[in-house]
Legacy VTK file of the C-alpha trace (Angstrom):
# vtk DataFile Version 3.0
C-alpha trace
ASCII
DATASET POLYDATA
POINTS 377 float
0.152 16.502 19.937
3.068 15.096 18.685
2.878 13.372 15.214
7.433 13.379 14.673
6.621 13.845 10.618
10.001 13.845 10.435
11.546 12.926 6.263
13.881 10.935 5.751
15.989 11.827 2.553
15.714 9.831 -0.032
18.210 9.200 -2.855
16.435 12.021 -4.944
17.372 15.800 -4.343
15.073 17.124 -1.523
12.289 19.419 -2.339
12.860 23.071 -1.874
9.760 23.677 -0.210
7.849 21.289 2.586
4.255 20.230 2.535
1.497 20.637 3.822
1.165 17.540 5.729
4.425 18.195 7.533
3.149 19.068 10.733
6.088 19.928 12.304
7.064 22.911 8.797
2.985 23.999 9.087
4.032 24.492 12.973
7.406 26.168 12.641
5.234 28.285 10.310
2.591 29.060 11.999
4.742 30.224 14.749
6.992 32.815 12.965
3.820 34.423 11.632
2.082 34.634 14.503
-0.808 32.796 12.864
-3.716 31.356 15.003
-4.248 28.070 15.650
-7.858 27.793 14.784
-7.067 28.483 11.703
-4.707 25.971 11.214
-6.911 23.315 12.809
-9.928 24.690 10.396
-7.453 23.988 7.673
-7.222 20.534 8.736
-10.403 19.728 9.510
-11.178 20.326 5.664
-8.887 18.490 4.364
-8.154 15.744 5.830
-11.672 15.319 7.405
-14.067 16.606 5.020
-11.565 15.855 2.127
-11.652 19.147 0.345
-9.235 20.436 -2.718
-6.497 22.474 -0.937
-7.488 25.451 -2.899
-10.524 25.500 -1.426
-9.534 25.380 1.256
-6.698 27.811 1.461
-9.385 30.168 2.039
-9.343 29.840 5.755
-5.910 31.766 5.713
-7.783 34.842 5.258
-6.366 37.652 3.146
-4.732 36.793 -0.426
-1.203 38.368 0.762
-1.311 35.516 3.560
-2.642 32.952 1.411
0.010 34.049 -1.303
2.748 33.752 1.902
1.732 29.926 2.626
2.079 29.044 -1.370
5.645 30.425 -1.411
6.451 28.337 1.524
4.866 25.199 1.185
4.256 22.858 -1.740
0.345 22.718 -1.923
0.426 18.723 -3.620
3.682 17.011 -3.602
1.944 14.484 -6.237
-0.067 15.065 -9.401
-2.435 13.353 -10.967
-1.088 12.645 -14.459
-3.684 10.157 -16.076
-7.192 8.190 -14.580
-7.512 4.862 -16.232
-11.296 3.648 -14.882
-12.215 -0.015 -15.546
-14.936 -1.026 -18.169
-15.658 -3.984 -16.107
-15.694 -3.352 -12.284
-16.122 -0.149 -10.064
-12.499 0.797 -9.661
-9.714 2.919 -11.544
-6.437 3.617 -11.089
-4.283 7.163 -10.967
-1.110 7.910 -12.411
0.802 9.775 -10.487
4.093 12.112 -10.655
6.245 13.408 -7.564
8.199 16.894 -7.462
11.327 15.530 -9.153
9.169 14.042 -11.653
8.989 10.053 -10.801
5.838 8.270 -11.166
3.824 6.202 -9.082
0.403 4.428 -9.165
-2.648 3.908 -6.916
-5.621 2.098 -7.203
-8.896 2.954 -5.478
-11.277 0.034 -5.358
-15.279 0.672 -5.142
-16.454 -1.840 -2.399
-20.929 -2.436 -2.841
-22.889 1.191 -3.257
-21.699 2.668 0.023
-17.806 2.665 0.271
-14.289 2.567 -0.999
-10.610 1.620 -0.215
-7.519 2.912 -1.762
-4.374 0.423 -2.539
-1.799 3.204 -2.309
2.466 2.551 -3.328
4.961 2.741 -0.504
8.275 2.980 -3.109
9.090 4.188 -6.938
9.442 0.575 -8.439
10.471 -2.534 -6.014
13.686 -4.414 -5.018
11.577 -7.488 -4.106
12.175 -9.036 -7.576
8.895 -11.249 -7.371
8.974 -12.819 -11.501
5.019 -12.748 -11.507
4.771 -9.051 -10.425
4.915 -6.057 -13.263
6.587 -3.838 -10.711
9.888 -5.575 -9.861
10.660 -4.974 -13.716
11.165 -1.342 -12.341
14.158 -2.103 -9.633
14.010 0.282 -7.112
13.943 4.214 -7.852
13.530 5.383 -4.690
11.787 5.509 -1.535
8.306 7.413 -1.375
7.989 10.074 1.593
5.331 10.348 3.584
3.785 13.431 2.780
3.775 11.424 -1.136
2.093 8.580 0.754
-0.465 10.821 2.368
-1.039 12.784 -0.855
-2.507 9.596 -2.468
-4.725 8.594 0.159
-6.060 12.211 0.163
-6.753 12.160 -3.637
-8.484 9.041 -3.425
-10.871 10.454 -0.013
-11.267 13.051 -2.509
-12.556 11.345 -5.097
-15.020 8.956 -3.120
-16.478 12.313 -1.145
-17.550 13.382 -4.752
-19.109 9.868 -5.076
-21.076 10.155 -2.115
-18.756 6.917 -0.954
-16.748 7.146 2.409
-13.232 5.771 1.797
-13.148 3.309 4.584
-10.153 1.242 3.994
-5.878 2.477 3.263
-4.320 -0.947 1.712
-0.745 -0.322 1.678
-0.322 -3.116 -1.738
-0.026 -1.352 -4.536
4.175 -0.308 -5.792
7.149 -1.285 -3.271
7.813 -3.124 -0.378
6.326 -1.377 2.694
8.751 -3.233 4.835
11.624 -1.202 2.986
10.519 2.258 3.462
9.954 1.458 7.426
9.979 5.192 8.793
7.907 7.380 5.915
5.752 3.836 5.965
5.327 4.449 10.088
4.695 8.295 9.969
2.116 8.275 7.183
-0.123 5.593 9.293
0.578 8.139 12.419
-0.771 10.547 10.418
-4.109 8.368 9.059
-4.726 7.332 12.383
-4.683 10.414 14.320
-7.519 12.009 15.381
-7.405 15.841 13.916
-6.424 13.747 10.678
-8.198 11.133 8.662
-9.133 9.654 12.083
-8.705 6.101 10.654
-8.707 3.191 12.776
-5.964 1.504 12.603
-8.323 -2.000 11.885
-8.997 -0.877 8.774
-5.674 -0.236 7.587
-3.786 -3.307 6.353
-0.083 -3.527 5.102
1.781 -5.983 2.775
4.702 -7.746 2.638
6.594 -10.065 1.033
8.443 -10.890 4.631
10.769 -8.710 6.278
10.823 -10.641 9.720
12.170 -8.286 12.095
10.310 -5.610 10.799
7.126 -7.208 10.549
7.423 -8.075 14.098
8.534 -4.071 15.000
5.031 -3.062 12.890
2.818 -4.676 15.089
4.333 -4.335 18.025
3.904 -0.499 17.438
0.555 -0.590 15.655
-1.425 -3.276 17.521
-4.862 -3.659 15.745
-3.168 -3.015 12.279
-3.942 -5.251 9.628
-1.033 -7.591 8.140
-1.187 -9.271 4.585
1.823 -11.796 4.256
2.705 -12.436 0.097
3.296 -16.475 1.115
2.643 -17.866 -2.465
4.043 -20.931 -1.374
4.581 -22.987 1.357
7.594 -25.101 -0.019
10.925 -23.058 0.289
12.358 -23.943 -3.295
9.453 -22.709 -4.831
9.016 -19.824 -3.004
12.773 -19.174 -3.228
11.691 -18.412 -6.908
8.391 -16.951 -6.792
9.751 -14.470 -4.078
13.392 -13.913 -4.694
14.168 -11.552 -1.738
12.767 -14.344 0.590
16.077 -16.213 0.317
17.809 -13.494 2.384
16.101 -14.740 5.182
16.144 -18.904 6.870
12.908 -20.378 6.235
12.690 -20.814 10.016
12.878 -17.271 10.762
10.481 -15.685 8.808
7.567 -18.099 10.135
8.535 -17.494 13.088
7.899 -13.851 12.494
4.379 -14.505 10.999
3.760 -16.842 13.844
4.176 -14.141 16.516
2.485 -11.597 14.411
-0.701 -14.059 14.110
-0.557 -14.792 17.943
-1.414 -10.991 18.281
-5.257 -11.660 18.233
-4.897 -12.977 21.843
-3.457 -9.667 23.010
-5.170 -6.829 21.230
-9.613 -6.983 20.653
-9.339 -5.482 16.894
-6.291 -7.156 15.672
-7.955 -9.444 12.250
-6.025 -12.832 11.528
-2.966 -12.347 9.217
-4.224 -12.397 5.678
-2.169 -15.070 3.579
-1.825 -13.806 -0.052
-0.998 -16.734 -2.073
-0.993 -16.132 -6.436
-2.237 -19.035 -7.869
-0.297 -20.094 -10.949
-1.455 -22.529 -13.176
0.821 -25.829 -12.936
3.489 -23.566 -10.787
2.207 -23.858 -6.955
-1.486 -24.664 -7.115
-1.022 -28.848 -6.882
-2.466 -30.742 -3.663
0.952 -30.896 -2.654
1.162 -26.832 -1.937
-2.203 -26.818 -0.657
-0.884 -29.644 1.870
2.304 -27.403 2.412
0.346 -24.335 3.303
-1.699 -26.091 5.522
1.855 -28.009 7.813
3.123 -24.254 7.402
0.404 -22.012 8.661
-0.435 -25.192 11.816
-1.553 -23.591 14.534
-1.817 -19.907 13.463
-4.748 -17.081 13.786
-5.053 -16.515 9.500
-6.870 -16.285 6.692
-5.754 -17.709 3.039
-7.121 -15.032 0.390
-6.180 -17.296 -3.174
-5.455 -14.888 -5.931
-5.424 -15.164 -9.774
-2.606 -14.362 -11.330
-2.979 -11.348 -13.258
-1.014 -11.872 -16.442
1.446 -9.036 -17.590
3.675 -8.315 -20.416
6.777 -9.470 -19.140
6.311 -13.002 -18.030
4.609 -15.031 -21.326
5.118 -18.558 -20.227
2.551 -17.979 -17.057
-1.073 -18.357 -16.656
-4.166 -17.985 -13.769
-4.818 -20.779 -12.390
-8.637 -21.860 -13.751
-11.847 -21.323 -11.747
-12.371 -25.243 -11.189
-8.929 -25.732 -9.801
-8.803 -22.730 -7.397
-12.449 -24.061 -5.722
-10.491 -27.207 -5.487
-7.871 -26.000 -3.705
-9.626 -23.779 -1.516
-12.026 -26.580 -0.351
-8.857 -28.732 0.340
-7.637 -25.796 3.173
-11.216 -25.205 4.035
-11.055 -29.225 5.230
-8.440 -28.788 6.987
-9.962 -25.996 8.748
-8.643 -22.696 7.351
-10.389 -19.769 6.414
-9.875 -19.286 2.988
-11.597 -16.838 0.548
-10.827 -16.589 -3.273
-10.263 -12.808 -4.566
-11.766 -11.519 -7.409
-9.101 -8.818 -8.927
-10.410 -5.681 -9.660
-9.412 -3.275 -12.345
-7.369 -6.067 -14.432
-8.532 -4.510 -18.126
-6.856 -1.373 -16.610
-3.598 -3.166 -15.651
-4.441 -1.640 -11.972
-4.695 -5.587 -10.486
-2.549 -7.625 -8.100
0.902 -7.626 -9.487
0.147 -5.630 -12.594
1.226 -2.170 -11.332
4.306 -0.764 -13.243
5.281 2.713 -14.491
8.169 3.543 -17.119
10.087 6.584 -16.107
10.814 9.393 -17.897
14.666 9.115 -19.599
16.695 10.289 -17.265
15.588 7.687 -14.798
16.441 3.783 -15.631
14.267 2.061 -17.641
12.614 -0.903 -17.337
14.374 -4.378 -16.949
14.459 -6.966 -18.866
12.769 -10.094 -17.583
14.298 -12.578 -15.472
13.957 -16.204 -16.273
10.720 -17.471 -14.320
LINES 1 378
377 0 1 2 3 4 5 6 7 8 9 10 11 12 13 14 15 16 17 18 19 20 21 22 23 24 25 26 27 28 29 30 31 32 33 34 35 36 37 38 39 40 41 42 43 44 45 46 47 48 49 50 51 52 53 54 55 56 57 58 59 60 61 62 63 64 65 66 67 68 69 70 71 72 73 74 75 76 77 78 79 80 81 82 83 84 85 86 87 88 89 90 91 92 93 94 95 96 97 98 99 100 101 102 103 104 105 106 107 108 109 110 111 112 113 114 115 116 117 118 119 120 121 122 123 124 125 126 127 128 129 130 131 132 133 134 135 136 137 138 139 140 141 142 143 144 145 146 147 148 149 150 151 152 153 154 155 156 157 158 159 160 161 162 163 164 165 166 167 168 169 170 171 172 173 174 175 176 177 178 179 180 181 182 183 184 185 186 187 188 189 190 191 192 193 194 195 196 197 198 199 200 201 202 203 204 205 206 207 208 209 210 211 212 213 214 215 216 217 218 219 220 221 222 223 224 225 226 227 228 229 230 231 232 233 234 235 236 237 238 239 240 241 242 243 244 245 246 247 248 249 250 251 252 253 254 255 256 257 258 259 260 261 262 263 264 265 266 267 268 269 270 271 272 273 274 275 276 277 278 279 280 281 282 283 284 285 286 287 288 289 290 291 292 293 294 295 296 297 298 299 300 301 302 303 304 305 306 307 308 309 310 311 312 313 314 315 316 317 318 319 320 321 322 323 324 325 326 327 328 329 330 331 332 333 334 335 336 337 338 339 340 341 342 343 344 345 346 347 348 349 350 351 352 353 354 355 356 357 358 359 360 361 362 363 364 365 366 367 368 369 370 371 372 373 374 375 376
């Protein structure tokens, strides 16, 4: 078995112990003392497949002296939960979370019906994206998550649902950060969900967002065929999407469809691999006319995807923008749905909470830099 959980350091001092869901430290460990592997499989079977505390389940290292050995080694949760903020008006909630040196981080985890769940977990500590709709790029960029900090949020949430008698069934990689941007902890945390004396989590039902990163969208599938890919489009016309998605401009227009058009040609080659979700925020006045319906449907010509519209979710720092309404958002969906595109309208969970699309945003603590100021919109 070879899961390479290998950190990269991030710009953060690294943590003087490793976790638990570094395979290869639990390995180098169990190794110097001689420990049986049973036990560590038992360990892992429930945690990461039964979804129990790890204090429970410390018990299968038998005497307190060993037990008391594996807490001075490891770090039993490299995040905390800080604060639960549950919606009054939908099923979901979202957790506030703080790493070892103390940044914070959200995730969402989003009740689906009676019978299960999906977590939207954060890839980075703020964004570098820059996206004017989205609460997070008022961070910048703190730092890259690790994957152990990734892992430690889908855990929490599998947690939470096994209480509820609710299987988590679905790892969204959408919530805070590009996912594109922390490539390696990003590739080793989906190792780890996928693998079979893990979370065992097909790789269908694991999706990841970005805002377009075109090599490296074409290097995620190509590694994880029958992954899931959302692409944040939000318009078709590259002016306006030079605005809407700032860090778009680094790349030609040209270049990044041709990235999305190879991922969406993926279908033909691999049984579980979904068409490409297109995530496009509708914005009253600002891209939802007939004329960006028309240039989403010339852009996405010929390609295996799905449009998912989305409200935008108002926040704090942008007062001059507002959703889209109801009658104008059927409108445009029936326009795409002529022209013979799937196309679905979301309905955002967990907005009273500020835990929706876009609204995701943590100030850290004062030795860290605080939140920017706007940008014009």
């Amino acid at each position: 078995m070879n899961m390479q959980l290998n950190i990269i350091p991030s710009e953060s001092s690294k943590p003087a112990k490793p976790s638990l869901h570094d395979w290869e430290a639990v390995e180098a460990f169990r190794k110097k003392y001689r420990i049986d592997p049973a036990m560590v499989r038992k360990f892992r079977h429930l945690v990461y497949n039964q979804h129990r505390q790890i204090d429970s389940a410390m018990s299968v290292w038998g005497q307190e002296r060993h037990q008391a050995i594996v807490r001075e080694h490891f770090d039993l949760e490299v995040m905390r939960v800080l604060q639960r903020h549950d919606s009054t008006v939908d099923p979901s909630f979202k957790l506030l979370l703080e790493t070892i040196d103390q940044h914070r981080v959200e995730t969402v985890l989003i009740r689906c019906g009676e019978s299960r769940a999906s977590v939207c977990v954060s890839t980075q500590v703020g964004c570098q994206a820059g996206c004017p709709f989205c609460a997070t790029a008022r961070m910048g960029l703190h730092r890259n998550l690790k994957a152990p900090e990734i892992i430690q949020q889908v855990l929490l949430a599998a947690q939470i649902t096994r209480a509820d008698q609710r299987p988590l069934r679905n790892v969204v990689f959408m919530g805070m950060g590009e996912p594109l941007h922390n490539e390696e902890n990003l590739y080793e945390a989906i190792r780890f969900l996928n693998h079979h004396h893990t979370f065992n989590m097909p790789l269908r039902r694991i999706s990841v967002s970005t805002v377009g990163v075109p090599d490296a969208m074409i290097r995620l599938i190509d590694t994880f065929p029958g992954l899931q890919m959302a692409f944040s489009l939000h318009s078709a016309r590259p002016e306006l999407r030079g605005r809407i998605v700032p860090w778009s401009r680094r790349y030609s227009w040209e270049e990044t469809q041709e990235a999305l058009r190879y991922v969406a040609t993926k279908p033909k080659t691999h049984r579980h691999q979904g068409p490409v979700m297109i995530e496009h925020i509708m914005i009253d006045g600002v891209n939802d006319t007939d004329e960006d319906a028309d240039a989403l449907i010339e852009y996405l010509k010929g390609m295996y995807v799905m449009i998912n519209l989305i409200p935008y979710n108002s926040n704090s720092f942008v007062q001059n923008w507002h959703p889209t309404s109801r009658e104008r958002r059927s409108e445009f969906a029936n326009r795409l749905r002529n022209a013979g595109i799937y196309t679905t309208i979301r309905y955002s969970m967990g907005s009273d909470v500020q835990a929706a699309c876009g609204q995701l945003v943590v100030k850290q603590d004062s030795s860290q830099t605080s939140l920017k100021k706007p940008a014009s919109v």
